[in-house]
C-alpha positions as CSV (number, residue, x, y, z in Angstrom):
1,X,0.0,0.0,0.0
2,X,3.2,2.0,0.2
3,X,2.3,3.2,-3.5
4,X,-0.7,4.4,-2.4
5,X,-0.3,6.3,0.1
6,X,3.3,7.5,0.4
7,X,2.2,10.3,-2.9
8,X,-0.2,11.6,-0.9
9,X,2.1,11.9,2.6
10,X,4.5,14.0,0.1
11,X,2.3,16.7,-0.4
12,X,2.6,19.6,1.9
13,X,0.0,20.5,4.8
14,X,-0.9,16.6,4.6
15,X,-0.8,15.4,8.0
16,X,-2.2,11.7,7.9
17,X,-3.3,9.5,5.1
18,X,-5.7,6.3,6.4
19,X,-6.8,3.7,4.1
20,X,-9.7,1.8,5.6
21,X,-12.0,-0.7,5.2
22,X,-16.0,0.7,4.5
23,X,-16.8,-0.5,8.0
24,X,-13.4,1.4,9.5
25,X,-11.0,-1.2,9.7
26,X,-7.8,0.4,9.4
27,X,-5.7,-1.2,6.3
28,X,-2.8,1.2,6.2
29,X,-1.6,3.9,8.1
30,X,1.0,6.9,6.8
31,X,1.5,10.2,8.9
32,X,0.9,11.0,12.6
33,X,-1.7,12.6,13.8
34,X,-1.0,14.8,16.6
35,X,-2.2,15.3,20.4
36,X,-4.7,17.7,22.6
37,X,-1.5,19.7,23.1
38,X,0.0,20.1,19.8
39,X,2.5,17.8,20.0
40,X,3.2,15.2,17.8
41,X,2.0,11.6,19.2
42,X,4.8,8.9,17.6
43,X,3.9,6.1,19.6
44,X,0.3,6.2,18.7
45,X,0.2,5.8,14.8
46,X,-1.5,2.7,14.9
47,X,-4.2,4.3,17.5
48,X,-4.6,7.4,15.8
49,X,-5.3,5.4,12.4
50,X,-8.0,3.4,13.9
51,X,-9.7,6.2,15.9
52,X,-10.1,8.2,12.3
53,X,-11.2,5.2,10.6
54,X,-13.7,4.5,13.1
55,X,-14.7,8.1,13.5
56,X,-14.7,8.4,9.6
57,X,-17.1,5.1,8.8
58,X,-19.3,6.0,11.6
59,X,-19.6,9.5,10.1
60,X,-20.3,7.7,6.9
61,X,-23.0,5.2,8.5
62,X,-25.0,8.3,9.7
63,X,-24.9,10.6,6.5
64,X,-25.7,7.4,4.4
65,X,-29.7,7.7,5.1
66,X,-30.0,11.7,5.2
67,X,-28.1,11.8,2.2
68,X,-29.8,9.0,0.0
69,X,-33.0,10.8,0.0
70,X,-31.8,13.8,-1.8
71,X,-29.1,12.5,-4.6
72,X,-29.2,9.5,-6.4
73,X,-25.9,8.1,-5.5
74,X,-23.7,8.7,-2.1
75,X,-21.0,11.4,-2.2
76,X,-17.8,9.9,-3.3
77,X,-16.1,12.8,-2.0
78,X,-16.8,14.5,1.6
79,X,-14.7,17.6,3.1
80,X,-15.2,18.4,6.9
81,X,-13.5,22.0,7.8
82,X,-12.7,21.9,11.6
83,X,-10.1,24.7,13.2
84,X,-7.5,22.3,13.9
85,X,-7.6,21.0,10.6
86,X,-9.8,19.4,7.6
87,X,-10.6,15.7,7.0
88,X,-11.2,14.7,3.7
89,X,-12.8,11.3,2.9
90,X,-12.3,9.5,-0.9
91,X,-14.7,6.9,-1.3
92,X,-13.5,4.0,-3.0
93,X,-15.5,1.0,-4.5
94,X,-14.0,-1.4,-1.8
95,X,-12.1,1.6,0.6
96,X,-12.2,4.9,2.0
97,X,-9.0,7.0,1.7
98,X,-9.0,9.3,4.9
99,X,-6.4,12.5,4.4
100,X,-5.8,14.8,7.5
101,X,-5.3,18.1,6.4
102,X,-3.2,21.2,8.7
103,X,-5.1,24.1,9.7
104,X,-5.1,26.5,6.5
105,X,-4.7,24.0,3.7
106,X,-7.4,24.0,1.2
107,X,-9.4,20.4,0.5
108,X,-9.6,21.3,-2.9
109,X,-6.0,21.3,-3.4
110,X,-6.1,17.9,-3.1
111,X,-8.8,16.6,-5.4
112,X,-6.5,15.2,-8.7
113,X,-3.9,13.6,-6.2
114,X,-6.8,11.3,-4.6
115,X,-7.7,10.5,-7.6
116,X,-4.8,9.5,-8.7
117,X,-4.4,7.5,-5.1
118,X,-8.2,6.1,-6.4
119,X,-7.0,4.4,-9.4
120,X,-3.5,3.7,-7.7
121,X,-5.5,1.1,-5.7
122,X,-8.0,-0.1,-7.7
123,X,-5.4,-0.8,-10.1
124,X,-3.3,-2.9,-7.1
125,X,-6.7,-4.4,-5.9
126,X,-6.6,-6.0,-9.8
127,X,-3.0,-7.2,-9.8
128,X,-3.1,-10.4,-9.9
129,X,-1.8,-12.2,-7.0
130,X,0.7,-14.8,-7.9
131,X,0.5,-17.7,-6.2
132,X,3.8,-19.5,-5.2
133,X,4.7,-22.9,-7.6
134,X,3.4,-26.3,-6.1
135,X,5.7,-28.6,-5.6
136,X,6.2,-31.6,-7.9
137,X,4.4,-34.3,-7.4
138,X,6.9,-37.6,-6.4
139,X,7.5,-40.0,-9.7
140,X,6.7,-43.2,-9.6
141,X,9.8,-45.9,-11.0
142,X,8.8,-49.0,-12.6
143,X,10.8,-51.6,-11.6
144,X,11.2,-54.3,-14.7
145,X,9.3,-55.0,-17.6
146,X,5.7,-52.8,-18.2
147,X,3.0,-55.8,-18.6
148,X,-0.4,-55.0,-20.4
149,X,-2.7,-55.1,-18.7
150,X,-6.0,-57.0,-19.4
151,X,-7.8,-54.0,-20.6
152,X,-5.4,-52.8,-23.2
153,X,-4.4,-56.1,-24.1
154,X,-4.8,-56.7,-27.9
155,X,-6.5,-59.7,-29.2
């Protein structure tokens, strides 16, 4: 997943990039996300990645019926503007990309690189996996003479 998410960690003002499952299990996790007190949280990367995927699919759960009754499809692209910061979700067919934004950074600064980080997974989600070689099977040596048997036996 490192080549999907390590473009978007690049670009500046991007403070986390979460890749997570529809119901907000976590898949991969680049970027820290930082503490109550501004200070930068490395020993929780895993936590922080699972608290905004949790946060992010459960936000998702609760717009899914207000928003069905007024568009014929769900938003494939949602923005919340906060003052510490600006979440962006990216809905994917069998993902969400979650992008943490600093304070100040504009959203829409950031709409062709997750589309490009779109069809960066869906293209690795069609990869074919490759599946290691079996092993040979053991051969069988005849020891002597092959005899017909009674079946192929001509008369």
């Amino acid at each position: 997943m490192n080549e999907v998410l390590d473009p978007l960690c690049a670009i500046p003002g991007v403070r986390c990039v979460v890749l997570a499952t529809p119901d907000g299990v976590p898949i991969a996790t680049r970027g820290k996300l930082e503490s109550a007190g501004g200070e930068s949280n490395a020993d929780a990367e895993c936590d922080d990645g699972e608290a905004a995927a949790g946060l992010v699919a459960g936000w998702l759960t609760t717009l899914t019926p207000s928003l069905g009754l007024v568009s014929w499809d769900l938003p494939q692209r949602i923005v919340l503007r906060a003052s510490r910061g600006t979440v962006v979700v990216r809905r994917a067919p069998t993902a969400i990309l979650i992008v943490v934004l600093e304070p100040g950074v504009r959203a829409e600064e950031l709409r062709l690189p997750l589309e490009g980080a779109v069809n960066r997974l869906q293209r690795v989600a069609r990869r074919p996996r490759v599946a290691p070689p079996a092993p040979a099977l053991p051969t069988r040596e005849a020891k002597g003479p092959v005899r017909p048997s009674a079946d192929n036996a001509s008369h």
